[in-house]
N, C-alpha and C positions, 0 to 999 in steps of 0.2 A: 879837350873840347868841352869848355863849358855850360855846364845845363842848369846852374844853378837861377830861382827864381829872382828878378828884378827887384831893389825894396821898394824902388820907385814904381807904384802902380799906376798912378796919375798919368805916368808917361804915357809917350804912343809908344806902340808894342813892337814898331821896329828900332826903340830906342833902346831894347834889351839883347840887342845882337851884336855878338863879335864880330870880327873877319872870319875865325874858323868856322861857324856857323853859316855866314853867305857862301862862305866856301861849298859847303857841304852843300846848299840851297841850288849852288852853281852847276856843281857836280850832276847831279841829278837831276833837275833842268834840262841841262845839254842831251844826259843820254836818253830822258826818257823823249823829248823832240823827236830824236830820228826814229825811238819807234813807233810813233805816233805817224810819223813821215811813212816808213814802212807798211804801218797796215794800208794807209787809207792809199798807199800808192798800188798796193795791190788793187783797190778798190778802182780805182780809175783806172787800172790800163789793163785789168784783165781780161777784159771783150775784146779791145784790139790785139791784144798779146794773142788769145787764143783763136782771133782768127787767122792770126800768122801762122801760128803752128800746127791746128788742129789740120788732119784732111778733109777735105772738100766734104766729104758721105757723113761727115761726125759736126758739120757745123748747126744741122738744124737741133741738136741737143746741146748748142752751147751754154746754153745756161745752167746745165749739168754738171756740167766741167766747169764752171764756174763756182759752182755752190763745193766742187770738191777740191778746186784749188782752196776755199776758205776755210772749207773743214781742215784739209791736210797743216793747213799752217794754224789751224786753232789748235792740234793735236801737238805739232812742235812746242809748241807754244805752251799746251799744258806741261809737255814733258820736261824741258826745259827749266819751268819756271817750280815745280816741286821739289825738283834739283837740288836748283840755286839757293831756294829756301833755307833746305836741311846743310848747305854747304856752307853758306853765309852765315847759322848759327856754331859750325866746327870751323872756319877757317876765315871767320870776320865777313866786316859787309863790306869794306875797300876791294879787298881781293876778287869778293866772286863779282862786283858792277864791273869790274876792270874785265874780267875774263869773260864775261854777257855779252860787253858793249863790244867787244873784238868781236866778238866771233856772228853777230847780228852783222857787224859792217863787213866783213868778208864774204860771208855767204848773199847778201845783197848785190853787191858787187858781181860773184859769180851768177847769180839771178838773170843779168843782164848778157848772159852768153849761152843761154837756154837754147836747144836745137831741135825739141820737142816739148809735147806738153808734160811728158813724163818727166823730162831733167828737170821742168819748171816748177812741176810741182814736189823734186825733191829737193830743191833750193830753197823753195819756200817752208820746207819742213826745217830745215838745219837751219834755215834764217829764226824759223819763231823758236828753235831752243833757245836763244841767243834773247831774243825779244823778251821771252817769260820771265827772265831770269831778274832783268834788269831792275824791271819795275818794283819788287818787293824792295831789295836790297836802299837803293831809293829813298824807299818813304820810310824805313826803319831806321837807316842812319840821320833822317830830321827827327824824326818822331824823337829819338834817345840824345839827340844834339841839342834840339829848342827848347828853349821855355816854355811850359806850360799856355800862357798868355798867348802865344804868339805859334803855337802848334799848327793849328787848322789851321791860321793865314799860310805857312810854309807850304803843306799839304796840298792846299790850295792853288796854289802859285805851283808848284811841283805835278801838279795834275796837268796844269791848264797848258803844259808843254805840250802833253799828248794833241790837244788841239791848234795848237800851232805847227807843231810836225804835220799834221794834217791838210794844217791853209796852206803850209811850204808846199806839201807835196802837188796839192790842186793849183797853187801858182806855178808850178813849175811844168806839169802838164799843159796848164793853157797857155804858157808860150813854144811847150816845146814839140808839142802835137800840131801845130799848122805846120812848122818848116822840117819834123824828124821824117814826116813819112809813116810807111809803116811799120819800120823798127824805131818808131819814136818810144815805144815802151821800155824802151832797153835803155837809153841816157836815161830815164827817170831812176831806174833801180840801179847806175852806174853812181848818181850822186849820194846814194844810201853808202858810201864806203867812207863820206866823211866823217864820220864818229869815231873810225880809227887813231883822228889825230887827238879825243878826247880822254884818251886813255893816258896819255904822257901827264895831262894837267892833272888828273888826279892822282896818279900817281906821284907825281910832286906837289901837289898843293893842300890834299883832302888828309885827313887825320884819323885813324880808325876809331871807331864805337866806342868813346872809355867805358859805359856798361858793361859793352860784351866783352871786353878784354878784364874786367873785374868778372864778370859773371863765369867767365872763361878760367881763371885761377881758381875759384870757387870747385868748380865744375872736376876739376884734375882733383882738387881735394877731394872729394867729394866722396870721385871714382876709386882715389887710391885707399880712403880710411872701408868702404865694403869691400874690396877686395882683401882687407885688412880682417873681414869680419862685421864689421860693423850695422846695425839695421838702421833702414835710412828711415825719416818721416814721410811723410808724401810730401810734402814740400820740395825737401830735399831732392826725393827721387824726380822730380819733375828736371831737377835742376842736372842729375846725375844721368839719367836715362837716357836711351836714342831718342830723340826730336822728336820723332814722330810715333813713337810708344809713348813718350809722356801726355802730347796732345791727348791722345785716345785712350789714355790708361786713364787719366781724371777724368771723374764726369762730368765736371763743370766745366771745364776744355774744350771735352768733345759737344756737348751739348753747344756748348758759344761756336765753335766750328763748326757744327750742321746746321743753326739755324742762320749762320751769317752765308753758309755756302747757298742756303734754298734763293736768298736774294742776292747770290752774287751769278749765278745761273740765270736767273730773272734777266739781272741788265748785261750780260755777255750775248745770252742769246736776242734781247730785244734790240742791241745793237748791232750785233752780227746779222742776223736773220732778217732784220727791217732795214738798217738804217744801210746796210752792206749794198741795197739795190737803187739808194737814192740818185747814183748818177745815170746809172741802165736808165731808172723808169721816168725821170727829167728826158732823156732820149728818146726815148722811143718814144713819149707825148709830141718831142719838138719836130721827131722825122715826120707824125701822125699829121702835123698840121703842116706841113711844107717849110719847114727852116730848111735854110742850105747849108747850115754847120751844127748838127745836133748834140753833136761832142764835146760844142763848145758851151753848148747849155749846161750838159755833165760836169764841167768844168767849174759853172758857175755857180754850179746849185750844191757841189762839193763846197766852195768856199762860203757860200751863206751856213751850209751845214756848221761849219765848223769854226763860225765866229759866232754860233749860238751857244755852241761846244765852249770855245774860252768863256764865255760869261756863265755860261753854266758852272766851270769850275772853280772861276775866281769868286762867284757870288757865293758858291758853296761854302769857301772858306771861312768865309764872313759868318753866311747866315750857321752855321755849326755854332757855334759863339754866341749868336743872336737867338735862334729859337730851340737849338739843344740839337743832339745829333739824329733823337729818333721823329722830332719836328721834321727836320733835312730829308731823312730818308724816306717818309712817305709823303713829302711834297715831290721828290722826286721822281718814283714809282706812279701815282698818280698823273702826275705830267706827262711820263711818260705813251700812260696808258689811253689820255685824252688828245694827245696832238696826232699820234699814228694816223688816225683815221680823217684828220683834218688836213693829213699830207697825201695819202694814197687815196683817198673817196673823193673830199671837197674841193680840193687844186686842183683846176680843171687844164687850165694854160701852164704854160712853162714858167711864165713871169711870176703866175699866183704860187706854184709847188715851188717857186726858190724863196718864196718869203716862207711860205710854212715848211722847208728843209731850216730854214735857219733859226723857228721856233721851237721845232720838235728836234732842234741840233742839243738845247738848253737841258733838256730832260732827255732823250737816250743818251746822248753820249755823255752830257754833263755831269749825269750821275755817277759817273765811276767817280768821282771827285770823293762819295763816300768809301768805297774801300781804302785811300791815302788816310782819312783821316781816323776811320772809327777802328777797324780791326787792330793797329797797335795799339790800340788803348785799352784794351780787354785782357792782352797776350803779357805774361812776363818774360822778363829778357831773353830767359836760356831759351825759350821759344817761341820767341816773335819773330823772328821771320820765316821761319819753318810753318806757322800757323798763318801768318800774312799771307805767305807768295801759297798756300795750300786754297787759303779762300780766293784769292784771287786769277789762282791757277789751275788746280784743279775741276773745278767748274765746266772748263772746257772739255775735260773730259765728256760731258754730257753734253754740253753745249753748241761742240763740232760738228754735232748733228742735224742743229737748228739749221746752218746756212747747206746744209748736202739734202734735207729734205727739203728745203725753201725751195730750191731749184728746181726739185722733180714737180712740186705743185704753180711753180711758174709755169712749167711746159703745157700738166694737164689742166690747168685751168685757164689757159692762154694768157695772162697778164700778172701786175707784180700786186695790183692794187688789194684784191682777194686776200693773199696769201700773209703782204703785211698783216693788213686786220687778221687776221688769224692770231700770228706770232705774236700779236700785241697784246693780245689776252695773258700771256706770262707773265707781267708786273703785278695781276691779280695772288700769286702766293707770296710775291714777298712781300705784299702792303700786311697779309692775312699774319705774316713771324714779328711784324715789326714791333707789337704790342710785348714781345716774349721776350725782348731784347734790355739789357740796362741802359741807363744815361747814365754818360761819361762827361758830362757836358762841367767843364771845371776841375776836374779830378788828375790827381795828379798819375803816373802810368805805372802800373804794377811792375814790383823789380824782381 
């Protein structure tokens, strides 16, 4: 798999790509789509899921149960995805996307045969180990695949699935919620099983990391010349060490991993915690004013969400390139923090909240766009994706929290409008790290 740079720089930047590279581009595309598909299918059909399930005396706290279906699948989700990190750095990145994407598309599938809200919400935990996993593994085999030139555009495009998985999933709801009924929820998470069939493709077609399979023979030397006696450098030891002792053993590591975790918390929860109630609070505006299908507002204002989401990712790609990566991140953070409240305060009508879901789509959700691109660029091989899938994953850990107390302040505060502006206030610490961060912007990726 070659990474070596183009002498042609005049070219355009997709005149520097193999097959094995689109390959890789493809791979990862596909699988990170269905989680993208995934989350936001949760996002839509969990009101009607839990009014199916939930008993009659437990419905006026549905929005409880709401905020702790998203928790319970952000916590799969983290666990999952730290995982797959430190497994993807000892047993390749082929392997562990291949065993992520299975097992996300099994447990989805099971999703749909839920008989309580209990079994649903342990579906949704074993689904997001599966989910977490994926995504690192993903953007480390382009990161170590493409050309420099042409990084962020892949990253980019690799992102901008998660947003497409998204529109799939809100297309697939607003047709299949007039005629499912009220286990319509269930065909939605029955089509989350088709990623199983992605798993053959890469495994015939995808090529593993030649990095890490070089940083990987290094790494056994390494191990066996100290066990030999030998005293390592720190360098070395970084390369030699468990994963995740090396992270934390250096302090320039761990320091680049705390300050990219404080903004990778920022946009997990300002996504989860805000953007997680944009089809509820589309509804219950459209029920306030007499619609006779407010569902299908949900539906619609899901799809504007998430075509703001694509341009947010693919422009991301670009603008990394164009204004540098810590330009990107605090135009992101920023955006973020000024459309929330021109989605939950300003939007008064259904028509006006699905133009501003599909503004405020651009900056919360768009912004993950930055974690693809910046975090391997900081990370060297032996530990990139242990420190990727750590900032991208771990976070959650804290962040699970954001949508299980969201819900308890929907209740006491009787609406969602309140509670977003709250949670919107989070993009204020990561704009405050973004200063403390290097530009990578050009720079080839530490080996």
């Amino acid at each position: 798999m070659a990474t070596l740079e183009s002498p042609a720089a005049n070219a355009p930047w997709y005149r520097e790509l193999n097959r094995d590279q689109w390959r890789v581009l493809k791979a990862a595309f596909l699988g990170w789509i269905f989680d993208g598909y995934e989350a936001y299918a949760l996002l839509l059909v969990m009101v009607p899921a839990l009014r199916q399930l939930l008993p009659a005396t437990e419905l006026p706290n549905l929005a409880s149960y709401a905020g702790i279906l998203v928790a319970i699948t952000l916590l799969g989700w983290a666990v999952g995805g730290v995982l797959a990190g430190i497994a993807a750095d000892y047993f390749g990145r082929k392997r562990t996307m291949m065993i992520t994407i299975l097992m996300y598309a099994v447990f989805s599938g099971l999703t749909g045969f839920a008989e309580s809200w209990m079994q649903l919400a342990a579906f949704r935990f074993l689904t997001g180990l599966g989910l977490g996993g994926e995504w690192a593994t993903g953007a480390t085999l382009i990161a170590e695949s493409w050309p420099r030139r042409a990084r962020s555009k892949g990253q980019g495009i690799m992102q901008s699935a998660f947003g497409w998985g998204s529109l799939l999933a809100a297309g697939i709801w607003y047709f299949v919620q007039p005629v499912g009924g009220e286990s319509a929820w269930r065909i939605v998470f029955f089509f989350g099983c088709i990623p199983a069939l992605f798993v053959f493709y890469i495994w015939r077609h995808v090529h593993e990391s030649e990095p890490w399979l070089e940083k990987q023979k290094e790494r056994r030397e390494l191990q066996s010349q100290r066990r030999s006696g030998r005293q390592l450098s720190r360098e070395e030891a970084v390369i030699a060490n468990f994963t995740l002792t090396a992270v934390f053993g250096n302090p320039a590591l761990r320091r680049l991993v705390l300050l990219c975790l404080v903004m990778s918390i920022s946009t997990i929860i300002g996504y989860w915690a805000v953007a997680t109630w944009v089809p509820s609070y589309v509804e219950s505006v459209a029920r306030a004013g007499g619609s006779g299908n407010p569902a299908r507002w949900g539906a619609i204002a899901g799809l504007a969400y998430n075509v703001g989401a694509i341009i947010g990712f693919l422009a991301g790609g670009f603008l990394a390139d164009l204004i540098g990566r810590r330009a990107l991140l605090a135009g992101f953070f920023t955006g973020g923090l000024l459309t929330i409240p021109v989605l939950y305060l300003w939007a008064r009508s259904p028509e006006a909240i699905v133009i501003a879901a599909a503004l405020n789509g651009v900056f919360t959700s768009g912004q993950f766009v930055w974690m693809a691109i910046y975090p391997p660029e900081l990370f060297p091989t032996a530990v990139r994706a242990t420190a990727v899938s750590l900032i991208f994953n771990s976070a959650r850990f804290i962040s699970f929290l954001g949508p299980l107390f969201a819900g308890v302040l929907i209740t006491r505060l009787g609406g969602y409008s309140m509670t977003a502006v709250i949670f919107g206030l989070i993009y204020i610490p990561a704009l405050l790290v973004v200063p403390f961060l290097p530009e990578t912007r050009g720079k080839p990726l530490p080996s």
